[in-house]
C-alpha positions as CSV (number, residue, x, y, z in Angstrom):
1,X,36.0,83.0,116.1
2,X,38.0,85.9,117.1
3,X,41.0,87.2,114.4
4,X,43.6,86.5,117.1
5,X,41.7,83.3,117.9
6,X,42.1,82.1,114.5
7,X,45.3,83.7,113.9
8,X,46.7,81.8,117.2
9,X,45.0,78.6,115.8
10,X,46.4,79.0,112.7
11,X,50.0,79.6,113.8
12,X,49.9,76.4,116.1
13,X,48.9,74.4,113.2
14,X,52.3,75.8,111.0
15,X,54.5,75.2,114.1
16,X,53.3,71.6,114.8
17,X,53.5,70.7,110.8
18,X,56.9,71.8,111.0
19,X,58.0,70.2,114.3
20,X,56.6,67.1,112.9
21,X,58.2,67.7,109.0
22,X,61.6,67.9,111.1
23,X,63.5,65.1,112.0
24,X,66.1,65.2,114.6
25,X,69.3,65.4,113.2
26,X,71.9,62.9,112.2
27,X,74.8,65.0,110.9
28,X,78.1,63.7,113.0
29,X,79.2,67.2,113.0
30,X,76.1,68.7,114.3
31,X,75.8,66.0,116.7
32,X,79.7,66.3,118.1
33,X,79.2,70.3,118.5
34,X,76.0,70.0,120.2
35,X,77.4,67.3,122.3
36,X,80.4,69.7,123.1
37,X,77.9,72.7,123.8
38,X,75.6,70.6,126.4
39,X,79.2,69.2,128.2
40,X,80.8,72.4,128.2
41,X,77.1,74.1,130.2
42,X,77.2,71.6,132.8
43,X,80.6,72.0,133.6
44,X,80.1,75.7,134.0
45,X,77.2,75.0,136.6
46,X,79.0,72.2,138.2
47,X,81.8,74.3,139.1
48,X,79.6,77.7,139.6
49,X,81.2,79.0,136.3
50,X,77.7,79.7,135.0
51,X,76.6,83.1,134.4
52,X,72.7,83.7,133.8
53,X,71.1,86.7,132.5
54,X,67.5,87.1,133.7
55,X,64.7,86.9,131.5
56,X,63.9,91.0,133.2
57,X,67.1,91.9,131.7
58,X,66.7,90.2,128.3
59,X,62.9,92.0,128.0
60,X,64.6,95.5,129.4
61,X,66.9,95.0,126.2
62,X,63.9,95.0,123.7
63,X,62.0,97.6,126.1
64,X,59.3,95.0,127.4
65,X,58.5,94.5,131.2
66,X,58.7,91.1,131.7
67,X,56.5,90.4,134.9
């Protein structure tokens, strides 16, 4: 096995521990501003409010070519 083979593997294993260690929250705050967060997003694209920045301008930012 490669290094970054086993340094990939290895990595997937921490994330996935984690993801499963974590469970979803049940804070009433956390929940109301996440609620208000999602609402206040599809409002914006309902009524074309939305403004996107491109995932070329967000890797221009760090100097990475993202295609």
């Amino acid at each position: 096995m490669s290094a970054m083979s086993f340094c990939m593997s290895t990595t997937k294993a921490k994330l996935a521990a984690l993801d499963a260690e974590t469970p979803p929250s049940t804070d009433a705050d956390y929940l109301a501003w996440k609620e208000a967060k999602i609402t206040a997003a599809m409002k914006k694209k309902q009524d074309g409010t939305a403004t996107y920045t491109s995932i070329d301008e967000i890797a221009a930012k760090f100097g990475f070519d993202a295609r």
